[in-house]
C-alpha positions as CSV (number, residue, x, y, z in Angstrom):
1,X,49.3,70.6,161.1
2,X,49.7,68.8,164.4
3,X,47.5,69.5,167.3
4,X,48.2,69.5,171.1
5,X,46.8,69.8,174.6
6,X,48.7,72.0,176.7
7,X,47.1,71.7,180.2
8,X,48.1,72.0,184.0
9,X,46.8,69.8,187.1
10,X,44.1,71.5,189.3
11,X,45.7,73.6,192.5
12,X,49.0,74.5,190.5
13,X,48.1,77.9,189.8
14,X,49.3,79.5,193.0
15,X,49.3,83.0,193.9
16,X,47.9,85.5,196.3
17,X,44.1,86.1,195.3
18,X,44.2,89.8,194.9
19,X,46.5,89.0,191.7
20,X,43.6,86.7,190.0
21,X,42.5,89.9,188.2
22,X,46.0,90.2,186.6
23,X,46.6,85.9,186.3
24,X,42.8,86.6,184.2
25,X,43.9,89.2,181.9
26,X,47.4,87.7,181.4
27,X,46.0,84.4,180.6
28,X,43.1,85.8,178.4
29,X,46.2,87.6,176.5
30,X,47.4,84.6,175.4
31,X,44.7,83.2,174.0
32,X,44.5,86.4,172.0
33,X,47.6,85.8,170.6
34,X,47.1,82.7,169.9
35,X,43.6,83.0,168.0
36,X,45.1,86.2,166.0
37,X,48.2,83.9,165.4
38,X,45.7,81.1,164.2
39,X,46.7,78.3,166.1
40,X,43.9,78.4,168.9
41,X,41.7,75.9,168.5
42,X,39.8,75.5,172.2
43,X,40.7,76.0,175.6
44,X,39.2,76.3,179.3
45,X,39.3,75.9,182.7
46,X,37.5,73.6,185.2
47,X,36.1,75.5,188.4
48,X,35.4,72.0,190.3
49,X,35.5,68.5,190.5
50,X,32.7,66.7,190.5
51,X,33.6,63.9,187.4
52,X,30.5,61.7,186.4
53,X,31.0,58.5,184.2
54,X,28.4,57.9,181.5
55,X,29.0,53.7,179.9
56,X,28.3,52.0,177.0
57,X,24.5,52.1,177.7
58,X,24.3,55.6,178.7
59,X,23.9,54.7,182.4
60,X,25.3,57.7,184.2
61,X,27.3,57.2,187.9
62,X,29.5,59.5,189.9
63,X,33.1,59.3,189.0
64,X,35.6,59.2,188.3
65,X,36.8,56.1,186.2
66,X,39.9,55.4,188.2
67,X,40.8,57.7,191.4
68,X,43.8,59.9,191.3
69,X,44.7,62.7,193.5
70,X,45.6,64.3,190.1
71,X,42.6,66.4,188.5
72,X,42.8,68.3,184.9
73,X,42.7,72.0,186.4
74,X,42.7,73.7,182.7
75,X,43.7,73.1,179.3
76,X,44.4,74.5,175.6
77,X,44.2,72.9,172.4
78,X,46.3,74.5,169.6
79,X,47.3,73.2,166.1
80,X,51.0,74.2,164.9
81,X,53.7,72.9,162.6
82,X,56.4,71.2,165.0
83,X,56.6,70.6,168.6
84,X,59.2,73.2,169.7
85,X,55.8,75.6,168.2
86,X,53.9,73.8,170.5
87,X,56.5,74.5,173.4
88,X,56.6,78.3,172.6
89,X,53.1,78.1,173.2
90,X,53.4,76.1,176.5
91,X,55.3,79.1,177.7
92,X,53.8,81.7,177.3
93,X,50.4,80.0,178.3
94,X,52.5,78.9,182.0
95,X,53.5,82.5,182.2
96,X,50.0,83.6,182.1
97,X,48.8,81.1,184.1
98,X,51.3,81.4,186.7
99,X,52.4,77.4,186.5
100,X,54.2,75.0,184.1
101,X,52.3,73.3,181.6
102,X,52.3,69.5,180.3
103,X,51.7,69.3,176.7
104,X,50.8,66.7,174.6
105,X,50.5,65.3,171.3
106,X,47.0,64.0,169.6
107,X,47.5,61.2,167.2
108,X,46.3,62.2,163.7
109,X,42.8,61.2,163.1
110,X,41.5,62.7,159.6
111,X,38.0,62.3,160.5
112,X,38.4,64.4,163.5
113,X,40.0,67.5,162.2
114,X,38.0,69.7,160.3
């Protein structure tokens, strides 16, 4: 099985606030879906941005690593067979969520998958 992130850029889920209750339950379908299809693995969304950085010696500072005008707004980790799985998945998830998703591969490390 392969895993990917699917994940969108903070501010692209725009839409007129009094339809949040409907972008919640649409986007909390999916996830549904995807757990009873068993291929949800984690998933969430970030409600600010306040990045710290931890190094080597656990010495903690306010981030981020590198500025970007780009932040991570929300993401979902699934494991599936092929990529055009993964892309099924990316739809439906950019439906609910009311913007397009980037999704991405994670190189195959058998001591990280359970």
């Amino acid at each position: 099985m392969r895993r990917y992130i699917i994940s969108f850029n903070d501010g692209d889920m725009i839409f007129p606030m009094e339809e949040l209750p409907q972008v919640a339950e649409d986007s909390h379908a999916v996830v549904r879906e995807a757990k009873a299809a068993g291929v949800w693995i984690f998933g969430g969304g970030f409600d600010d941005y306040k990045p710290v950085v931890v190094d080597e010696n656990g010495e903690v500072t306010v981030g981020p690593i590198k500025h970007s005008d780009v932040h991570l707004g929300g993401f979902s980790v699934i494991e599936v067979e092929t990529e055009e799985e993964a892309y099924f998945w990316a739809a439906k998830i950019a439906k609910g969520c009311r913007c397009k998703q980037e999704v991405r591969e994670f190189i195959f490390d058998p001591e990280s998958t359970n």
